[in-house]
N, C-alpha and C positions, 0 to 999 in steps of 0.2 A: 880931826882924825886922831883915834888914840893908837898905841902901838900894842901888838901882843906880845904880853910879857915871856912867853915861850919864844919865839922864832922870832921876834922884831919885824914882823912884818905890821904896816900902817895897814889900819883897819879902819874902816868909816863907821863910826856907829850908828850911824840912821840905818844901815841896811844889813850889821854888820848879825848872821845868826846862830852864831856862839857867843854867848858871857855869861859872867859871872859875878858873885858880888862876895866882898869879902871885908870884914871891919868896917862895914857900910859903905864900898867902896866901889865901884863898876867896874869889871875889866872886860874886855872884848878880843877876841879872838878867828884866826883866818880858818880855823876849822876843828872837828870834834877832838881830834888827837891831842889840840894843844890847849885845848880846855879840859881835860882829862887828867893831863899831865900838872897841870896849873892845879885843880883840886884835889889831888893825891898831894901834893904839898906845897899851900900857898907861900911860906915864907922861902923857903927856898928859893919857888921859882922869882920872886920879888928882890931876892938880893942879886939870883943871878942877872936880871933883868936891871938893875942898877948900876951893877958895875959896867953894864956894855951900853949904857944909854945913851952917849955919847957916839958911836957908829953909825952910820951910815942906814939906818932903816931900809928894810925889801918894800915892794908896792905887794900887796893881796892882794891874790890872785881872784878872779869871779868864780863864784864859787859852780864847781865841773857838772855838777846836776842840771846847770841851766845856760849850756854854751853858747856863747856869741855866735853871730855868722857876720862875716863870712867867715871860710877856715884861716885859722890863726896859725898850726904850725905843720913844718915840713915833716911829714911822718916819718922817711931814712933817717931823720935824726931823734927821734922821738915820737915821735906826730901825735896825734889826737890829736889833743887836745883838747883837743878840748879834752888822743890821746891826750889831748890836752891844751893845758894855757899857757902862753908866757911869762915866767912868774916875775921877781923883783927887778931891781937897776942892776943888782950881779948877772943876771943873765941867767937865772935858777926856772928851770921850767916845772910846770906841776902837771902830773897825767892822773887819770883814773885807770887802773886795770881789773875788770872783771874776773874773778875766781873761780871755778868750778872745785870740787872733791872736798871741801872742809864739813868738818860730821860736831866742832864744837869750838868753843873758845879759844881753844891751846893748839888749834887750826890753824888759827887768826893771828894767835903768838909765835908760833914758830911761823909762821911767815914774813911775819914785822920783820922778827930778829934777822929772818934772810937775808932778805931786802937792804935793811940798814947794813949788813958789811960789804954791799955790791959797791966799790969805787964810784964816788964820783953822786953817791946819794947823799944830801943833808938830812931828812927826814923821810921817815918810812910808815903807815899806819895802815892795817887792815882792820876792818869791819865785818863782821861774821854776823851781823842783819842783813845787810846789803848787799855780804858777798866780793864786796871791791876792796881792794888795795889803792891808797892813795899815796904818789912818789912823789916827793921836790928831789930836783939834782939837777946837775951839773951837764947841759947836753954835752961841753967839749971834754966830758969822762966818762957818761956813761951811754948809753941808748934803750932804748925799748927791750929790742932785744936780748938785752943783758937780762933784764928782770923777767921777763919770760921765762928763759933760760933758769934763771933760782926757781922761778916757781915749781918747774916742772922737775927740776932736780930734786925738790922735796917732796913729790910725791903728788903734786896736785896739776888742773891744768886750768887755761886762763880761756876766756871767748875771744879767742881769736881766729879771723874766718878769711877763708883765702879764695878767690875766685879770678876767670879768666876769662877776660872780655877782648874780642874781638874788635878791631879797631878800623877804621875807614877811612882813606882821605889824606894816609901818609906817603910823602914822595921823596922823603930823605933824611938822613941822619939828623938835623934840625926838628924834622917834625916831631923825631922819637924822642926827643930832648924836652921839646915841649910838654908833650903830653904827659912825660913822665914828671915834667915839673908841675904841672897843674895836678898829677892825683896826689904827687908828695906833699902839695901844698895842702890837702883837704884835711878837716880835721876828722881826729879817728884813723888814719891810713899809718900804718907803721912802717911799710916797704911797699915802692911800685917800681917795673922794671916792665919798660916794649920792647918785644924784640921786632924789628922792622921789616925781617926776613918774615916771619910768619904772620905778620902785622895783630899781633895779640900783645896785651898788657895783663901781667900777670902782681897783684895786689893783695897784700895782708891789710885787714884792717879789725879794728877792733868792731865786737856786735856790740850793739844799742848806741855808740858814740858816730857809726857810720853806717851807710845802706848803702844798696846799690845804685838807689836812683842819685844819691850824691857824687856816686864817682860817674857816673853819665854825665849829670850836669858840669863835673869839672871838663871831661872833654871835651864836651860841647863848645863850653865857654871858651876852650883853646883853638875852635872851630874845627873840630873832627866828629865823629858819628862813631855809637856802639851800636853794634849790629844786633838788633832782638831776634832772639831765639826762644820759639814755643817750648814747651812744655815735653818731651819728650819727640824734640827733632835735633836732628842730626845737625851738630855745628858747621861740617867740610859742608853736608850738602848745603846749608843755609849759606854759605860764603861762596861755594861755586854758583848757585842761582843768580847770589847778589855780581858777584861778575858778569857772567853775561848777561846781566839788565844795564851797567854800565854801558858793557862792548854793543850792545844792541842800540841803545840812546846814542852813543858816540859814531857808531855807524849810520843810523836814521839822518843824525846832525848832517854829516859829510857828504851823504848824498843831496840832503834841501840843496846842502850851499852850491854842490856841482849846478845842479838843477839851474839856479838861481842865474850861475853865473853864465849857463848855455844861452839861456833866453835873455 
């Protein structure tokens, strides 16, 4: 495993897809920000990187273009993941945030710069190819939200997309516990909240790191049902229907059993 002489995080170099060569020398890196920064000035970065060799090494993170499953973190605290990955033995998470409104480079800059004084961030890089912001920090100082919040203070907005699904199959304060911990656990999900009284889960999650169908499958998996709705129908009437198909199965039931038990 080599280390990146930027960030000290262990990097495997059989898989590793940033490096660099320098006085015929290989360096490898957990990603483009800190290969950038390494070639804007090798020795620098070489002595900094020697005085602290001795520390404690982070583990690199996989790299967020091509997320694991299942999901890795609780999105209230960050989430992706694949918002994100869970990054080194410090407990340093890494997220991808999607960008909207940058028109050039100095886009890409003044958002870095944002980013990096939000508390609780170690490194901050935007890409103005791709459009994304990539954070390592500190979940127990900062959150998702915090970074949001700079982006949008500076003028720009992020893909972040918010939807309300209908929930089935809750009978109690536990179950509202549950479900919300299986869509917090999904990656991509930055906030979910059920309320039990209207039986709806209401979810921020990041576009392209999460879909719909994933926060279904997370309910599912906690054994509850989201309730599909067409295309231009009416959500109360889709959830009054599904009612009395219940009250009507529950009713058919109770009659069998009278039946059953006359004869």
């Amino acid at each position: 495993m080599a280390i990146d002489p930027i960030c000290g995080m262990t990097v495997d170099e059989k898989t590793a897809k940033y490096k660099s060569e320098y006085k015929g020398e290989q360096y490898y890196f957990c990603d483009q920000g800190c290969k950038d920064k390494f070639e804007k000035d090798p020795e620098a970065a070489l002595s900094k990187s020697a005085s602290t060799e001795e520390k404690q090494p982070e583990v690199c993170p996989l790299p967020l273009s091509n997320p694991p499953s299942p999901p890795l973190l609780k999105g209230g605290e960050g989430g992706l993941s694949k918002e994100g990955i869970k990054g080194g033995v410090a407990g340093t998470k890494k997220i991808d945030l999607p960008i909207k409104g940058m028109s050039c480079a100095s886009c890409a800059a003044k958002i870095e710069k944002g980013l990096s004084t939000v508390t609780g961030v170690d490194r901050a890089t935007v890409n103005f190819a791709t459009e994304k912001a990539t954070i390592a920090f500190d979940p127990s100082k900062a959150k998702t939200e915090d970074f949001v919040k700079t982006i949008k203070d500076l003028g720009y907005d992020t893909g972040i997309e918010k939807v309300i699904l209908p929930i089935q199959g809750m009978t109690c304060a536990s179950c509202v516990e549950k479900v919300e911990r299986a869509l917090n656990s999904t990656s991509g999900v930055i906030r979910a909240s059920v309320n039990f009284a209207t039986e709806k889960a209401t979810v921020e999650y990041i576009r392209g790191e999460a879909a719909i169908k994933d926060l279904k499958k997370a309910v599912e998996a906690a054994g509850y049902k989201v309730l599909e709705v067409e295309a231009g129908e009416d959500l109360l009437e889709k959830e009054e229907r599904e009612r009395k198909r219940l009250y009507l199965t529950l009713r058919n039931k109770v009659i069998v059993s009278l039946f059953n038990i006359k004869k």
